[in-house]
Backbone as JSON Lines, residues from 0, in Angstrom:
{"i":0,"aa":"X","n":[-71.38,-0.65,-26.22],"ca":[-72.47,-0.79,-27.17],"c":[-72.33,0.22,-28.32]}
{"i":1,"aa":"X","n":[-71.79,1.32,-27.91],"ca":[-71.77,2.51,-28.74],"c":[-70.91,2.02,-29.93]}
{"i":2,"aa":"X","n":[-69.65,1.49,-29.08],"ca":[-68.41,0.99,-29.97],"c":[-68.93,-0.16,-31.39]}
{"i":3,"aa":"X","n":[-69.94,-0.78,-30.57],"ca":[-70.28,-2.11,-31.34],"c":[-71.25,-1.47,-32.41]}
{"i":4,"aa":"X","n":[-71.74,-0.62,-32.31],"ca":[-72.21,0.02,-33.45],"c":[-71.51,0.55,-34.2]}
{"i":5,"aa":"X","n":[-70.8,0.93,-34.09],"ca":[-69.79,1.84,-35.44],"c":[-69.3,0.74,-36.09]}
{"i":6,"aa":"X","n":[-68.71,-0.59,-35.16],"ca":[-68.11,-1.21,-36.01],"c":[-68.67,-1.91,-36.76]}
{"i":7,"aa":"X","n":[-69.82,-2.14,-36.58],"ca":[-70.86,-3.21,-37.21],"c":[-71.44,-2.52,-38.15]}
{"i":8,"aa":"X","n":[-71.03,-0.96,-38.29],"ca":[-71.88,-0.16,-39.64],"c":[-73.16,0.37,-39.25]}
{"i":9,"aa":"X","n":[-73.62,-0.22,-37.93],"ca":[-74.5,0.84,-37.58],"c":[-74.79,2.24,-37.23]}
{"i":10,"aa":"X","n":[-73.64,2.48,-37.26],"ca":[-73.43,4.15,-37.19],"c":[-72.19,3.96,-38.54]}
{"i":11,"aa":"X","n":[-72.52,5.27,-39.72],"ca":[-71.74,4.1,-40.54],"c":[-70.6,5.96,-40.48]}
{"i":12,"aa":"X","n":[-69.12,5.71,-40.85],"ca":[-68.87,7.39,-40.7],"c":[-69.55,8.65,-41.19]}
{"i":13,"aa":"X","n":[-68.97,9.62,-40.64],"ca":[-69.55,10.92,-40.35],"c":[-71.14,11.1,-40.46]}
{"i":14,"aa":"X","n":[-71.55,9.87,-39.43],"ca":[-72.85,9.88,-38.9],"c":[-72.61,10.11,-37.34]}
{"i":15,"aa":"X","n":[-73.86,11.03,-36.74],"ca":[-73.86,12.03,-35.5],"c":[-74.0,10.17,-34.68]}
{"i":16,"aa":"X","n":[-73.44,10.32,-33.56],"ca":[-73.17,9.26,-32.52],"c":[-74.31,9.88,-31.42]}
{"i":17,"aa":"X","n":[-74.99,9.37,-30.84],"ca":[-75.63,9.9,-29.52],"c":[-74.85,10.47,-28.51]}
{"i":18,"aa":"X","n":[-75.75,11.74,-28.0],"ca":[-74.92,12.27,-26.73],"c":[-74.68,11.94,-25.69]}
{"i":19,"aa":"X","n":[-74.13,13.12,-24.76],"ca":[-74.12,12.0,-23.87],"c":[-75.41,11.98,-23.03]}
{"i":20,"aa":"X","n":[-76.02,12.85,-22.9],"ca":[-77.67,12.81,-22.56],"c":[-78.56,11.39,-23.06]}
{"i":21,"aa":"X","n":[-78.26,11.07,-24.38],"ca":[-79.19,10.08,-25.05],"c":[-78.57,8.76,-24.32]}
{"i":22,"aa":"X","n":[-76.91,8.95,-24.34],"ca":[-76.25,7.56,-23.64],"c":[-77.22,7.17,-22.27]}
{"i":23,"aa":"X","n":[-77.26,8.41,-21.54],"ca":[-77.77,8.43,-20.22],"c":[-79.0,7.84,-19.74]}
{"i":24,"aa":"X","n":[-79.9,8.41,-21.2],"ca":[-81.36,7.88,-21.48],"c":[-81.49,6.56,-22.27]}
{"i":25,"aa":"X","n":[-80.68,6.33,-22.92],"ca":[-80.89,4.88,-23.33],"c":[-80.1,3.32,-22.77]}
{"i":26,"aa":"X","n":[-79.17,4.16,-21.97],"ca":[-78.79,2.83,-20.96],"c":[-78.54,3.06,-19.74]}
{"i":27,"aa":"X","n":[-79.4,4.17,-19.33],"ca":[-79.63,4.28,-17.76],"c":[-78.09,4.09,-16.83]}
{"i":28,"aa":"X","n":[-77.49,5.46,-17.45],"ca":[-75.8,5.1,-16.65],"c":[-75.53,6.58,-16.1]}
{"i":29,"aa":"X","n":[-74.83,6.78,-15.44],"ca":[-74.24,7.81,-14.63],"c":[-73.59,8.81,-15.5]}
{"i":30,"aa":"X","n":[-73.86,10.23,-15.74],"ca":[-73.47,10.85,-16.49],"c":[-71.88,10.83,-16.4]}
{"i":31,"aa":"X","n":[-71.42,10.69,-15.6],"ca":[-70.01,10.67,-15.33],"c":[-69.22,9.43,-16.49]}
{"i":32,"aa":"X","n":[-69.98,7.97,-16.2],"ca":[-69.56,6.92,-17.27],"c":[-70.23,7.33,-18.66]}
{"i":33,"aa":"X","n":[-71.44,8.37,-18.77],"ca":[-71.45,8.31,-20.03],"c":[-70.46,9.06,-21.1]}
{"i":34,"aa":"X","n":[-69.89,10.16,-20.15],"ca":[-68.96,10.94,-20.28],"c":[-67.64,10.61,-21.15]}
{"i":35,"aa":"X","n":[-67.44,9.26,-19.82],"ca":[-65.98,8.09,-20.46],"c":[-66.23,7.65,-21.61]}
{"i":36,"aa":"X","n":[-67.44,7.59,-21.8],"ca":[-67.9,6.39,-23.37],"c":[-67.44,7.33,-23.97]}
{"i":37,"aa":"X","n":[-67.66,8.43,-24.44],"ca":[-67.32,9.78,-25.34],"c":[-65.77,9.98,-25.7]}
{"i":38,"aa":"X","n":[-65.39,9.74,-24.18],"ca":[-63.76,10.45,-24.29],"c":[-62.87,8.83,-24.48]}
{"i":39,"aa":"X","n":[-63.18,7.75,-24.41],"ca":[-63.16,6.91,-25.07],"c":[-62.88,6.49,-26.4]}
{"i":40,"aa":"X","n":[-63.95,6.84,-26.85],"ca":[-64.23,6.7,-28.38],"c":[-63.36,7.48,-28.93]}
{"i":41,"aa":"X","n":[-63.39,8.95,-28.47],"ca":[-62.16,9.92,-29.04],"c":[-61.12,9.77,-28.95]}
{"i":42,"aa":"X","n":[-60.84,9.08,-27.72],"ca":[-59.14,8.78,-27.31],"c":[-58.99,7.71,-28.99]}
{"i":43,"aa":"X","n":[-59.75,7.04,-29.09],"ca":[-59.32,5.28,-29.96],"c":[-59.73,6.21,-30.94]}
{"i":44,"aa":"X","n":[-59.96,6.89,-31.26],"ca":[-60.34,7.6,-32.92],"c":[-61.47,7.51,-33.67]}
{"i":45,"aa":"X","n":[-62.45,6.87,-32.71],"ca":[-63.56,6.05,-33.59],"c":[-64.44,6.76,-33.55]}
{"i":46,"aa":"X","n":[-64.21,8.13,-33.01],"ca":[-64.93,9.52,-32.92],"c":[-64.54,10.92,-32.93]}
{"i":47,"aa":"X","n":[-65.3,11.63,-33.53],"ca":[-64.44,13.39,-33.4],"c":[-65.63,13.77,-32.97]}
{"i":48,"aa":"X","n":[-65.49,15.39,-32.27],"ca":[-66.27,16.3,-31.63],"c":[-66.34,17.74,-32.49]}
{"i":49,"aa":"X","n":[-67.54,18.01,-32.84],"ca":[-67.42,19.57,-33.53],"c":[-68.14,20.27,-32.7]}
{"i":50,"aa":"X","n":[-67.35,20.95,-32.24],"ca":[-68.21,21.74,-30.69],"c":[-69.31,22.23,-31.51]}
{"i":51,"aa":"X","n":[-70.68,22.58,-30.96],"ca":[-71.93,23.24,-31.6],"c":[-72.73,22.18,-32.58]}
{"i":52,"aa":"X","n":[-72.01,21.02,-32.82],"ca":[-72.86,20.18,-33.67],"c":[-72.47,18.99,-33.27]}
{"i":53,"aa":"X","n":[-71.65,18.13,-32.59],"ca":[-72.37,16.83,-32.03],"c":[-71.01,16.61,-32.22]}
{"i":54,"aa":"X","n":[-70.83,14.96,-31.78],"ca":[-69.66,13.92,-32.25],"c":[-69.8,12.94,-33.33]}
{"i":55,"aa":"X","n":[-69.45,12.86,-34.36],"ca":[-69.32,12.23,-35.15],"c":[-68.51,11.1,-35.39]}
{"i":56,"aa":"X","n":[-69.51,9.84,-35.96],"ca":[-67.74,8.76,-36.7],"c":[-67.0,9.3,-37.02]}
{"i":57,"aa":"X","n":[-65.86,8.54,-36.76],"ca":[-64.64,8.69,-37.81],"c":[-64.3,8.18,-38.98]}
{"i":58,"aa":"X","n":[-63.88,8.5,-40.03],"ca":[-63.42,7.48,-41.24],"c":[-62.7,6.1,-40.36]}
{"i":59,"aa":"X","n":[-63.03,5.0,-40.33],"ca":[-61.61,4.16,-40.06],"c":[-61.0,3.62,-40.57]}
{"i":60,"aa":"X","n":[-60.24,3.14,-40.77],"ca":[-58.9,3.15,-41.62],"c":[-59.54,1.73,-42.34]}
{"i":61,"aa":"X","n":[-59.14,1.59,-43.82],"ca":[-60.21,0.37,-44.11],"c":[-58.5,-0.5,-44.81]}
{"i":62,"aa":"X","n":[-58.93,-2.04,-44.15],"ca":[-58.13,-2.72,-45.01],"c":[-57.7,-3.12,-46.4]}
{"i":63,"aa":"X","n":[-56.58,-3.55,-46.72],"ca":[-56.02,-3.47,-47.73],"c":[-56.36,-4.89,-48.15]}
{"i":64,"aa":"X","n":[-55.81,-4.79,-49.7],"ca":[-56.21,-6.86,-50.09],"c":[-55.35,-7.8,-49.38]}
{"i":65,"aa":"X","n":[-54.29,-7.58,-48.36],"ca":[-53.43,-8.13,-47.84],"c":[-53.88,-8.62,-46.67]}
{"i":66,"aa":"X","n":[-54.88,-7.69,-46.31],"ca":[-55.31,-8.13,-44.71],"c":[-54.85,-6.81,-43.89]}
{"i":67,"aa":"X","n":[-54.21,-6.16,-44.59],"ca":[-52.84,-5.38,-43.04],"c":[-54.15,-4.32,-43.58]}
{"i":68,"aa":"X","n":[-54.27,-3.56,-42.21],"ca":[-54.49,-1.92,-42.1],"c":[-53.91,-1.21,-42.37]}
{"i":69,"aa":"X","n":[-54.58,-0.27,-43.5],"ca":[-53.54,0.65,-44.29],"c":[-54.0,2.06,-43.28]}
């Protein structure tokens, strides 16, 4: 869900992503899987971490007039 927001512009970049506390509280999941959602997102890039201030979007890479990902 988290994912489907960024991509859809609902979290649009370097906007704060929910923690993992809020994950926990808003879809009632095991801190352990909310954990994965986090390290997830970071693994695929579609998130960074600034220790002391939250996780943030990432820029993602925006297409070209060709179609291809620049």
């Amino acid at each position: 869900m988290i994912r489907r927001r960024i991509e859809d512009g609902t979290y649009p970049p370097r906007t704060r992503v929910p923690s993992v506390m809020q994950i926990i509280s808003e879809f009632g999941i095991a801190t352990a899987t909310a954990q994965k959602v986090h390290q997830g997102l970071r693994k695929e890039g579609l998130i960074y971490t600034e220790p002391g201030l939250g996780s943030f979007v990432a820029e993602l890479p925006k297409e070209r007039a060709d179609g291809v990902q620049a």
